[in-house]
N, CA, C and O atoms as a GROMACS GRO file, in nm:
protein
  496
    1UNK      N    1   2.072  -3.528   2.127
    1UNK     CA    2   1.988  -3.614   2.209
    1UNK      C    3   1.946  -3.738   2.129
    1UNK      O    4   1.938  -3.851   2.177
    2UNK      N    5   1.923  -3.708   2.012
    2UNK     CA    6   1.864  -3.850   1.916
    2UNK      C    7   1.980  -3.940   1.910
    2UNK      O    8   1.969  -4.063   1.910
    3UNK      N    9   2.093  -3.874   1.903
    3UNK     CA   10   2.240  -3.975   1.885
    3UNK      C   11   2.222  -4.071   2.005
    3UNK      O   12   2.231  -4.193   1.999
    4UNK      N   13   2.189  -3.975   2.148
    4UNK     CA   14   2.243  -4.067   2.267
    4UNK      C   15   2.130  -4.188   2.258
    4UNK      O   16   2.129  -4.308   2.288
    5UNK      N   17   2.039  -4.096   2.202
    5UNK     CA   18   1.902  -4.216   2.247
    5UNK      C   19   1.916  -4.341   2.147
    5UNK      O   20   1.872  -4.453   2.172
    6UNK      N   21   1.979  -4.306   2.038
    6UNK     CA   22   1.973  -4.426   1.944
    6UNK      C   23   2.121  -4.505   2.005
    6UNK      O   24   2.105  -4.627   1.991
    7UNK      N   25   2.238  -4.479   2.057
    7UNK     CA   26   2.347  -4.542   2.112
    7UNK      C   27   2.304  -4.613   2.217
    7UNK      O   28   2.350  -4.727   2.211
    8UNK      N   29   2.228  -4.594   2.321
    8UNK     CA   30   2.193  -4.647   2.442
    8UNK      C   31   2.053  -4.777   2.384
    8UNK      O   32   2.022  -4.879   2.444
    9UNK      N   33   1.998  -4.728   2.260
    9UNK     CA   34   1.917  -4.836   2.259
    9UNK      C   35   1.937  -4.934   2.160
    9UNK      O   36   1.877  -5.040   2.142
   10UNK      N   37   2.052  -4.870   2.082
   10UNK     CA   38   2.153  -5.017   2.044
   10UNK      C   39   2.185  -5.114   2.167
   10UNK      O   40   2.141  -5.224   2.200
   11UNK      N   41   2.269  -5.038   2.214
   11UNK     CA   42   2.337  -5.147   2.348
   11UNK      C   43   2.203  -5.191   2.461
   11UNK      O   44   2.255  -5.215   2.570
   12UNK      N   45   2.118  -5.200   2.465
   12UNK     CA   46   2.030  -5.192   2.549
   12UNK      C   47   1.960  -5.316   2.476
   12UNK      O   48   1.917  -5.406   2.548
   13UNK      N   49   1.943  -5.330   2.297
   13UNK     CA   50   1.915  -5.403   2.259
   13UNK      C   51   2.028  -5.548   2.280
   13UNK      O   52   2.011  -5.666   2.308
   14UNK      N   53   2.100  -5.494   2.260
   14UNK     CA   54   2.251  -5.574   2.237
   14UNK      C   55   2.186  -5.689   2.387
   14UNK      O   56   2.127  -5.795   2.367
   15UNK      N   57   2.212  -5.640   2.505
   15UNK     CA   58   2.232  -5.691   2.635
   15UNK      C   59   2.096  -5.788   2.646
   15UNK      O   60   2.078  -5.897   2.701
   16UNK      N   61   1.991  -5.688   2.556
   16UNK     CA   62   1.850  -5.815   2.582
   16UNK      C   63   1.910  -5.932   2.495
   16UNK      O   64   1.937  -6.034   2.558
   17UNK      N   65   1.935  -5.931   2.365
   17UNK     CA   66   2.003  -6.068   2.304
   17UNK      C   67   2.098  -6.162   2.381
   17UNK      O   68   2.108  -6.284   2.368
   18UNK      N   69   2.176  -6.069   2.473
   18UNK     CA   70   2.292  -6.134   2.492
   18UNK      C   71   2.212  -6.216   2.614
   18UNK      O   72   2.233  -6.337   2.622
   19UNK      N   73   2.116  -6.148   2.715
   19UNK     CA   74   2.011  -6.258   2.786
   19UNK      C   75   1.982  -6.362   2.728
   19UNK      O   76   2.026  -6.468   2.773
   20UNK      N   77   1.888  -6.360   2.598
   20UNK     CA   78   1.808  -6.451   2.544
   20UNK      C   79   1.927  -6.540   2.514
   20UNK      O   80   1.911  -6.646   2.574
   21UNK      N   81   2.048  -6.540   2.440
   21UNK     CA   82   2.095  -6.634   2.411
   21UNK      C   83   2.167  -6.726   2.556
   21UNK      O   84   2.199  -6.845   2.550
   22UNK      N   85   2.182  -6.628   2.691
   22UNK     CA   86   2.273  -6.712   2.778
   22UNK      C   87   2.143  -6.778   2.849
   22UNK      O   88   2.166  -6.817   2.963
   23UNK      N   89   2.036  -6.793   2.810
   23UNK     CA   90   1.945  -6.885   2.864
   23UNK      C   91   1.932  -7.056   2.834
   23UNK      O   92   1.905  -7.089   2.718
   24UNK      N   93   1.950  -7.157   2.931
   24UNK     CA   94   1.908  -7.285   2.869
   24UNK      C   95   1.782  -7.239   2.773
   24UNK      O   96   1.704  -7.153   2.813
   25UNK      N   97   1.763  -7.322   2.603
   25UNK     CA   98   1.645  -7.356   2.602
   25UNK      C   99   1.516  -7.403   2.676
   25UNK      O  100   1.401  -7.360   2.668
   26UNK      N  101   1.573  -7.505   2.752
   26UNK     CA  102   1.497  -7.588   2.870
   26UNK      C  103   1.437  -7.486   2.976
   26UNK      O  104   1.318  -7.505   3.002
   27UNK      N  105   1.479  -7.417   3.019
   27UNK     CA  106   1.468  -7.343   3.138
   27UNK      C  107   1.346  -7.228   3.103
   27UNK      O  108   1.352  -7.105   3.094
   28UNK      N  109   1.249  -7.311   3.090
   28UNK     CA  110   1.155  -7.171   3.086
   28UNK      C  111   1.147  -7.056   3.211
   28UNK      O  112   1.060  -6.977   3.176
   29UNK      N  113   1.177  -7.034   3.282
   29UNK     CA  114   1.158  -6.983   3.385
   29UNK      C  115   1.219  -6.806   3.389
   29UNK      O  116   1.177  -6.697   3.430
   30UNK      N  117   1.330  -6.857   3.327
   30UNK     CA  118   1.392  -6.743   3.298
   30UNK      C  119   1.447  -6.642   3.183
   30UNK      O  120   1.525  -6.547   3.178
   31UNK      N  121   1.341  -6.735   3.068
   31UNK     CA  122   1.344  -6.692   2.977
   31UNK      C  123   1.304  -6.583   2.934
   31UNK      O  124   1.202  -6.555   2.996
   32UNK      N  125   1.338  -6.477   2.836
   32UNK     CA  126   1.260  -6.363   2.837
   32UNK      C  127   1.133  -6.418   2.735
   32UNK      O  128   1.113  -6.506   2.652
   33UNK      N  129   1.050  -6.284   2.813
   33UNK     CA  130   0.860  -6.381   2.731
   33UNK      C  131   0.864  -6.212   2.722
   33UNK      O  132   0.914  -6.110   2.770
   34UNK      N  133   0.764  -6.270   2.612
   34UNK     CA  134   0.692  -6.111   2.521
   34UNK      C  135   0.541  -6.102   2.653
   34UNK      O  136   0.492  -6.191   2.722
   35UNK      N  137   0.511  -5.973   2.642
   35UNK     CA  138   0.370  -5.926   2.721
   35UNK      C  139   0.363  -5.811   2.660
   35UNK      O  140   0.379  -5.790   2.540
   36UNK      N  141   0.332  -5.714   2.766
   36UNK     CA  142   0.206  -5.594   2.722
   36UNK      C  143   0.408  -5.469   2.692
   36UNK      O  144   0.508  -5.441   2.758
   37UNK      N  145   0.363  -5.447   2.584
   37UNK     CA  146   0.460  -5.362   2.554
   37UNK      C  147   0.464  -5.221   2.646
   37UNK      O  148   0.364  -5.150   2.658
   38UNK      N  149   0.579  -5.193   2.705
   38UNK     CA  150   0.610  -5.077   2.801
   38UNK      C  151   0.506  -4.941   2.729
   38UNK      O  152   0.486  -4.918   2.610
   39UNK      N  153   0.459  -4.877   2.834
   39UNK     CA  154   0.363  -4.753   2.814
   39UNK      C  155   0.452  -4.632   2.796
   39UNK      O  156   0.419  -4.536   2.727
   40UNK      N  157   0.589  -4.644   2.874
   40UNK     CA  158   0.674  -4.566   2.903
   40UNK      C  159   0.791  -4.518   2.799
   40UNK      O  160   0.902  -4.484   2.840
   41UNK      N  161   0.749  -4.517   2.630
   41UNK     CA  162   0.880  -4.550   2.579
   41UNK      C  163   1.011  -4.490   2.634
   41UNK      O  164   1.029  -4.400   2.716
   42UNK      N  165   1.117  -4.584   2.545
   42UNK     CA  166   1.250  -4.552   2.549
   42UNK      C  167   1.289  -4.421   2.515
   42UNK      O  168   1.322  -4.356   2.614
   43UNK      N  169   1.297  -4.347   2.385
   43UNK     CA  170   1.314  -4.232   2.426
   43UNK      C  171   1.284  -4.116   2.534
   43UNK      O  172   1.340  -4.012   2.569
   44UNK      N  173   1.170  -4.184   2.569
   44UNK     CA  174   1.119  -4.055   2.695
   44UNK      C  175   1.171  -4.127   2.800
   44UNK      O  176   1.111  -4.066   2.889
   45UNK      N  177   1.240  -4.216   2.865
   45UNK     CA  178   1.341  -4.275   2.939
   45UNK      C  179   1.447  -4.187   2.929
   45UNK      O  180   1.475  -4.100   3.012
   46UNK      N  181   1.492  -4.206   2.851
   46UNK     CA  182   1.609  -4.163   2.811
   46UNK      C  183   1.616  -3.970   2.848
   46UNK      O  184   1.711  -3.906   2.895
   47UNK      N  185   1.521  -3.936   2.817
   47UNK     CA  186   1.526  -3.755   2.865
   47UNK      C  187   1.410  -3.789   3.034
   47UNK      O  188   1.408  -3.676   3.083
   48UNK      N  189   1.375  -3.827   3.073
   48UNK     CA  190   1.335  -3.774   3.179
   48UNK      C  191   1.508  -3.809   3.283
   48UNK      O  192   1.574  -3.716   3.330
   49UNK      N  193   1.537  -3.918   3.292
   49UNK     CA  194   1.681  -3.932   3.295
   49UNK      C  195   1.809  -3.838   3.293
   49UNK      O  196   1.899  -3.820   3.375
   50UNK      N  197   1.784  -3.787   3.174
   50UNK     CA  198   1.874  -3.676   3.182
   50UNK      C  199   1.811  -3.542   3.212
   50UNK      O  200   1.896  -3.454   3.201
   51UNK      N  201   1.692  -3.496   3.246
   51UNK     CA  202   1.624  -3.422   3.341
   51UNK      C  203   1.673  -3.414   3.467
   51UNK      O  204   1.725  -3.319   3.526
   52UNK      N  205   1.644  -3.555   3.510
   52UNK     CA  206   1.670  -3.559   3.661
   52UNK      C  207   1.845  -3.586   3.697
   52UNK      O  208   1.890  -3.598   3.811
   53UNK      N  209   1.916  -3.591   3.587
   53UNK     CA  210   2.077  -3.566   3.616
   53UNK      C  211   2.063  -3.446   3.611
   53UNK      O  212   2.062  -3.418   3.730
   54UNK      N  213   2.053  -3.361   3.562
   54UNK     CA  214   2.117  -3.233   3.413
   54UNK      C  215   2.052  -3.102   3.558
   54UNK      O  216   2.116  -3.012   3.612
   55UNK      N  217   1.888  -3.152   3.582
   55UNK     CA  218   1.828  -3.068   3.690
   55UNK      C  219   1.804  -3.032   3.814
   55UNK      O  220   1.776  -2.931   3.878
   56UNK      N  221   1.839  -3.225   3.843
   56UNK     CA  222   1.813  -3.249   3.945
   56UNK      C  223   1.628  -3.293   4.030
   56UNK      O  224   1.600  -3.306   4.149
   57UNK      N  225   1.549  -3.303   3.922
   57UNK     CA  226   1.382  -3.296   3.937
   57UNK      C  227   1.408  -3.450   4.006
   57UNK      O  228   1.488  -3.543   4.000
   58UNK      N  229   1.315  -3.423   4.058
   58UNK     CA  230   1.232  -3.539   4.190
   58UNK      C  231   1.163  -3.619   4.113
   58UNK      O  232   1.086  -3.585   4.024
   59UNK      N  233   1.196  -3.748   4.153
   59UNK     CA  234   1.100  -3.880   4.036
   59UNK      C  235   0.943  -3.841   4.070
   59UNK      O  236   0.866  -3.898   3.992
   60UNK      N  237   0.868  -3.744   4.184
   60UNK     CA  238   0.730  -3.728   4.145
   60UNK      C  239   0.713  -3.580   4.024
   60UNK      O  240   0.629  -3.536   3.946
   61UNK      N  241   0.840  -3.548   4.066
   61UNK     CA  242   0.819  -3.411   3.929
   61UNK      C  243   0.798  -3.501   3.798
   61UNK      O  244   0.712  -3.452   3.724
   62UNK      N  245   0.852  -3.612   3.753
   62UNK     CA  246   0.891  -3.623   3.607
   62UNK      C  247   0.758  -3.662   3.612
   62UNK      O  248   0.680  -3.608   3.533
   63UNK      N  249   0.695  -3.793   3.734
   63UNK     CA  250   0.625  -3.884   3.673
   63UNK      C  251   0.496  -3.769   3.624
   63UNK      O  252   0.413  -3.788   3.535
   64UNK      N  253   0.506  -3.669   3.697
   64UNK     CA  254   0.385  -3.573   3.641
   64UNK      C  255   0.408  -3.544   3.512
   64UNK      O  256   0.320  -3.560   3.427
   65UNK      N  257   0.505  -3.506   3.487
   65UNK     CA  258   0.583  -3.380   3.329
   65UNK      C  259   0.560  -3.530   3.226
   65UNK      O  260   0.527  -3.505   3.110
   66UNK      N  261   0.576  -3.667   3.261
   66UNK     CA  262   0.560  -3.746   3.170
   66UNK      C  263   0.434  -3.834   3.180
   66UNK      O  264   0.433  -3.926   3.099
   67UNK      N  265   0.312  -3.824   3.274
   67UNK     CA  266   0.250  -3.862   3.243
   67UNK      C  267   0.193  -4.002   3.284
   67UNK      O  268   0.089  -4.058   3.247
   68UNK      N  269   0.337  -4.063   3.409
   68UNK     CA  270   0.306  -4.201   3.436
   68UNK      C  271   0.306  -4.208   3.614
   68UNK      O  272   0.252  -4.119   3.681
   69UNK      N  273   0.370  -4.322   3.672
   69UNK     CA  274   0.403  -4.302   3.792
   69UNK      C  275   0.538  -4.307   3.826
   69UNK      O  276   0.635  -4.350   3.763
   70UNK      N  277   0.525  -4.252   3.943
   70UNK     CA  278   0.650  -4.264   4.035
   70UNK      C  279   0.749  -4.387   4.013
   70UNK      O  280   0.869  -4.373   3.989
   71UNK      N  281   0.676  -4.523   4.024
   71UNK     CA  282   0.729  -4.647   4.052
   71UNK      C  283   0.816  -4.658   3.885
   71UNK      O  284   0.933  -4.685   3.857
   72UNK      N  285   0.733  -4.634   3.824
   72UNK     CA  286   0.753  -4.610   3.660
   72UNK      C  287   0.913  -4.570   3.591
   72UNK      O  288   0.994  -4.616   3.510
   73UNK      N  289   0.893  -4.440   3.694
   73UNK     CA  290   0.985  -4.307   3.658
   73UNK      C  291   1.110  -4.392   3.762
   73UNK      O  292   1.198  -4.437   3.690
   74UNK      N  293   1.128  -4.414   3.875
   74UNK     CA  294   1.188  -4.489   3.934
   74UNK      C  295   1.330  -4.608   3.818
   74UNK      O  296   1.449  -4.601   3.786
   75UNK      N  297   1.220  -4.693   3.797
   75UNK     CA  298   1.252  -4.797   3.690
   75UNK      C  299   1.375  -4.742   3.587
   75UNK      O  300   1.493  -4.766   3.562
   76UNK      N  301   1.278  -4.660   3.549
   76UNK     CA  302   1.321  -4.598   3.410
   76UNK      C  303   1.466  -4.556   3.444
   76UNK      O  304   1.572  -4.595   3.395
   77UNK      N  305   1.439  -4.455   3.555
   77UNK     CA  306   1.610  -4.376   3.603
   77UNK      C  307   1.717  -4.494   3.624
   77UNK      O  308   1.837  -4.496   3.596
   78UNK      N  309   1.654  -4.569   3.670
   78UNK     CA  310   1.759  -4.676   3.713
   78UNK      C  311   1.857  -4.783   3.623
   78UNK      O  312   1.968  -4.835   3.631
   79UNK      N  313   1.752  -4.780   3.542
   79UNK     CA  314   1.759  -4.902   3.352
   79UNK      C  315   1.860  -4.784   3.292
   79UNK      O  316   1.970  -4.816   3.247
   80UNK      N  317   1.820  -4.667   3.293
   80UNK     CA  318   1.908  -4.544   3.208
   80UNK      C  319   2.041  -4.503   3.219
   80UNK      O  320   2.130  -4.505   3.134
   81UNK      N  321   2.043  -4.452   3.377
   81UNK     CA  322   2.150  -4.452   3.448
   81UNK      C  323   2.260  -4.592   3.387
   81UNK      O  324   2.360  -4.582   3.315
   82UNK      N  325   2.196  -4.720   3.447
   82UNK     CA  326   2.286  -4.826   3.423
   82UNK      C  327   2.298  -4.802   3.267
   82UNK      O  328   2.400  -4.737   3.243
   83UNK      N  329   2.243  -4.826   3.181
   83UNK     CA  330   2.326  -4.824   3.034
   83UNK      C  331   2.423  -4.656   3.016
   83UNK      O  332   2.534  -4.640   2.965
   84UNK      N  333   2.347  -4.570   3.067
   84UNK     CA  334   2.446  -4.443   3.061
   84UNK      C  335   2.607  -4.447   3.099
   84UNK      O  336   2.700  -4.390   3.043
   85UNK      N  337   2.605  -4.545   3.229
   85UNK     CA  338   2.729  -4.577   3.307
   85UNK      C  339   2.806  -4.702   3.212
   85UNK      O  340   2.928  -4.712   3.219
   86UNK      N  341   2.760  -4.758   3.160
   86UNK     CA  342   2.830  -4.890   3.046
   86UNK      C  343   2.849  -4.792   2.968
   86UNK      O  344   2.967  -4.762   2.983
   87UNK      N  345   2.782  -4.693   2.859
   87UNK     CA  346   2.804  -4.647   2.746
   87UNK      C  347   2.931  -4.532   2.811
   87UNK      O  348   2.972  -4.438   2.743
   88UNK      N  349   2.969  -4.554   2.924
   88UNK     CA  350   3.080  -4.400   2.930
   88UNK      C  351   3.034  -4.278   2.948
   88UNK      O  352   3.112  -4.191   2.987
   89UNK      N  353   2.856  -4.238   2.917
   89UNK     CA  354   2.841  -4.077   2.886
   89UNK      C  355   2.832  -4.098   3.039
   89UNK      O  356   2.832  -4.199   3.109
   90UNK      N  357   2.823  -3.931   3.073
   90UNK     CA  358   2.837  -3.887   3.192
   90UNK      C  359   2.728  -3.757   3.169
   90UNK      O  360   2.747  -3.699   3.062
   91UNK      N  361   2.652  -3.718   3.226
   91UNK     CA  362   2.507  -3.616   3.198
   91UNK      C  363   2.568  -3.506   3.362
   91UNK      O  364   2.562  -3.549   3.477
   92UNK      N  365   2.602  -3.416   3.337
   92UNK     CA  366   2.676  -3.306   3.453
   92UNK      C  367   2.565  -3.234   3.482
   92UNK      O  368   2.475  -3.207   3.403
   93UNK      N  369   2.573  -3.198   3.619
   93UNK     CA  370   2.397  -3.119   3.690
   93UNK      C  371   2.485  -2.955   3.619
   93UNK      O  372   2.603  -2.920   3.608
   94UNK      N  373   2.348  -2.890   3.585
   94UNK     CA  374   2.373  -2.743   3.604
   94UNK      C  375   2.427  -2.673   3.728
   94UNK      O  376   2.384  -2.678   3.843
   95UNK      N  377   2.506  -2.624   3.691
   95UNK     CA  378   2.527  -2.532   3.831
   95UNK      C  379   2.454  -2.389   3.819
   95UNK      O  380   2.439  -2.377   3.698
   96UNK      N  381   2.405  -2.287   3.874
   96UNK     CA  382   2.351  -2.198   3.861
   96UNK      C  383   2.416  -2.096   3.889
   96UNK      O  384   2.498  -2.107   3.981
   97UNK      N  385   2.402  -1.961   3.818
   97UNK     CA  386   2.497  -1.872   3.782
   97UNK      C  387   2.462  -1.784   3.934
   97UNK      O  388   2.356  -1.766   3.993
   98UNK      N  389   2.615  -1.738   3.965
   98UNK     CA  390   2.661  -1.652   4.104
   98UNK      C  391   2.536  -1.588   4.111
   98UNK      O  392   2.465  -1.637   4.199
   99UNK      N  393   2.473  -1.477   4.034
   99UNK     CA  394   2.347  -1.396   4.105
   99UNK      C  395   2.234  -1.440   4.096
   99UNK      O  396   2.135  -1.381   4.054
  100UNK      N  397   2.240  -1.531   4.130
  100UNK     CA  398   2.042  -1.592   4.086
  100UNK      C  399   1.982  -1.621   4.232
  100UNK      O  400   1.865  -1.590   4.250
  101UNK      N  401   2.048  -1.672   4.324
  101UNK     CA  402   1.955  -1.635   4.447
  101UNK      C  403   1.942  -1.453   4.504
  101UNK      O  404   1.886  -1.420   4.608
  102UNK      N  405   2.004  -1.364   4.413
  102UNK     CA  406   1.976  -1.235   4.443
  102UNK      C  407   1.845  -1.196   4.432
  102UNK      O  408   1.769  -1.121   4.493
  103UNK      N  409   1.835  -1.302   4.291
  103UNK     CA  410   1.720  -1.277   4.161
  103UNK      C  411   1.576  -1.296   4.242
  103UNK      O  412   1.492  -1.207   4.255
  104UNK      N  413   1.567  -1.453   4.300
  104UNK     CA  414   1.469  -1.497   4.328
  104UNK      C  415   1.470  -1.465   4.445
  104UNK      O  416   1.582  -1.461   4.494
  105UNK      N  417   1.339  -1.426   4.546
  105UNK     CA  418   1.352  -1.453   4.683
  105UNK      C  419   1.339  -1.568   4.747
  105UNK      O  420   1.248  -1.639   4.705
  106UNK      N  421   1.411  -1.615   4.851
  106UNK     CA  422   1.382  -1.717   4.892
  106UNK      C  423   1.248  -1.790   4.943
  106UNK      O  424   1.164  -1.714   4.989
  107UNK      N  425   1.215  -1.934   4.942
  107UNK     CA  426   1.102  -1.944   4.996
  107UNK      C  427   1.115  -2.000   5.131
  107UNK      O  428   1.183  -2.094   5.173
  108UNK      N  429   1.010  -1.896   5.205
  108UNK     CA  430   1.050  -1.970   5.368
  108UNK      C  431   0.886  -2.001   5.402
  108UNK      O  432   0.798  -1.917   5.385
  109UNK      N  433   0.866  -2.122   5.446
  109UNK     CA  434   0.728  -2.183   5.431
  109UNK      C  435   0.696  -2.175   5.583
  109UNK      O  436   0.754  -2.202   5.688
  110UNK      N  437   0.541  -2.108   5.532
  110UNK     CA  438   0.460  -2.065   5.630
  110UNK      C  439   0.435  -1.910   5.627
  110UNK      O  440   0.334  -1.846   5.655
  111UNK      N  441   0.533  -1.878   5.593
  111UNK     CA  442   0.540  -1.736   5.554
  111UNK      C  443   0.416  -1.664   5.508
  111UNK      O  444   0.382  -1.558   5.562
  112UNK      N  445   0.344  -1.720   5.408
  112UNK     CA  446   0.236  -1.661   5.323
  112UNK      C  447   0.115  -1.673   5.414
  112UNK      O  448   0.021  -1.594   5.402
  113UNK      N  449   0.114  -1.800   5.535
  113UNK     CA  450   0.030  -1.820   5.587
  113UNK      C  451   0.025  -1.779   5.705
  113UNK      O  452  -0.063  -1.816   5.783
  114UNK      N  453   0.139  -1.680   5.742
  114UNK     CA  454   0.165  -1.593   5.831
  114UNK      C  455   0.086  -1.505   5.799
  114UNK      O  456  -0.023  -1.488   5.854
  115UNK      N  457   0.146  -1.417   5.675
  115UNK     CA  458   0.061  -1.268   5.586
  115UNK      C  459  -0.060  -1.283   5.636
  115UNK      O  460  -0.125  -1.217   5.717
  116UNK      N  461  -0.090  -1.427   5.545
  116UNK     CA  462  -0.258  -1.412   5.551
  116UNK      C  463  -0.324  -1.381   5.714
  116UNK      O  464  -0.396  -1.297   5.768
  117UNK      N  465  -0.254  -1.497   5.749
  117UNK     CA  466  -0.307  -1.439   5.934
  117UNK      C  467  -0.324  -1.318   5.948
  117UNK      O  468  -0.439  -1.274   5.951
  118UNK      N  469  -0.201  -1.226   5.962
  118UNK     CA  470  -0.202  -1.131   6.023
  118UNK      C  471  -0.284  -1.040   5.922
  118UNK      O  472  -0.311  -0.940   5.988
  119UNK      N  473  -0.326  -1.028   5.823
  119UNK     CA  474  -0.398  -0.966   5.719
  119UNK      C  475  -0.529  -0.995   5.790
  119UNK      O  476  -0.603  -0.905   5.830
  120UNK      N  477  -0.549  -1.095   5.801
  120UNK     CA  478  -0.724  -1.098   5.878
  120UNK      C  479  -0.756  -1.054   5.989
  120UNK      O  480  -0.870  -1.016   6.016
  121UNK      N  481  -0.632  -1.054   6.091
  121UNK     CA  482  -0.646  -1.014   6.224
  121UNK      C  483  -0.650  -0.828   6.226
  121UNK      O  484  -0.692  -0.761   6.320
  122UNK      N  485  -0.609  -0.789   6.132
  122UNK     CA  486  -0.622  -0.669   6.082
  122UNK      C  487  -0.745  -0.583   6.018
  122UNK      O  488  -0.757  -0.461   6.017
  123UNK      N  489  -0.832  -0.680   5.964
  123UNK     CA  490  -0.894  -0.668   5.932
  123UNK      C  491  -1.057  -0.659   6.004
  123UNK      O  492  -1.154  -0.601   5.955
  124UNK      N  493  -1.050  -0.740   6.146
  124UNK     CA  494  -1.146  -0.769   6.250
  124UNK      C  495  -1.104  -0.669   6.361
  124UNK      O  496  -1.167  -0.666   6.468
   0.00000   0.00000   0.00000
């Protein structure tokens, strides 16, 4: 994981230079400007990313597991993904082994709030 994270933020660096230099001097507009440094670092980009390949988790699962927002986690997948897809790697979802929905029971919603019903009506 430290390999990918340090390969992706070579080239990640690479592409911000290669901005700054294809900018007129003149052209402030589109220049890159320094501000409030990202809250979100790059390495933790880089694995919530391959979370949500590898697991499949919902951008409100990560933004919880990491701490930021949605809009955040959004960003991030998207910036990652794209250098993941330039650098060649490819991050494959788990597949889950033949007996595991034996394992777990399924969840069928409402269900519990069925029980409970009929548990009270039982009870009166």
């Amino acid at each position: 994981m430290d390999e990918l994270i340090a390969q992706l933020a070579a080239l990640r660096q690479a592409q911000r230079e290669q901005r700054a230099r294809s900018h007129p001097a003149s052209d402030a507009r589109h220049r890159p400007r320094s501000g409030r440094p990202p809250v979100f670092p790059f390495p933790d980009r880089v694995v919530a990313t391959v979370l949500h390949l590898r697991l499949s988790l919902p951008d409100d699962t990560l933004a919880h597991l990491f701490g930021t927002s949605r809009a955040t986690i959004s960003r991030a997948l998207a910036e990652t993904r794209h250098l993941l897809d330039q650098h060649g790697h490819r991050i494959e979802p788990v597949t889950a082994p033949p007996d595991l929905p034996a394992r777990i029971p399924p969840y069928v919603p409402g269900r519990t709030a069925t029980l409970r019903q009929n548990k009270a009506k039982e009870a009166c």
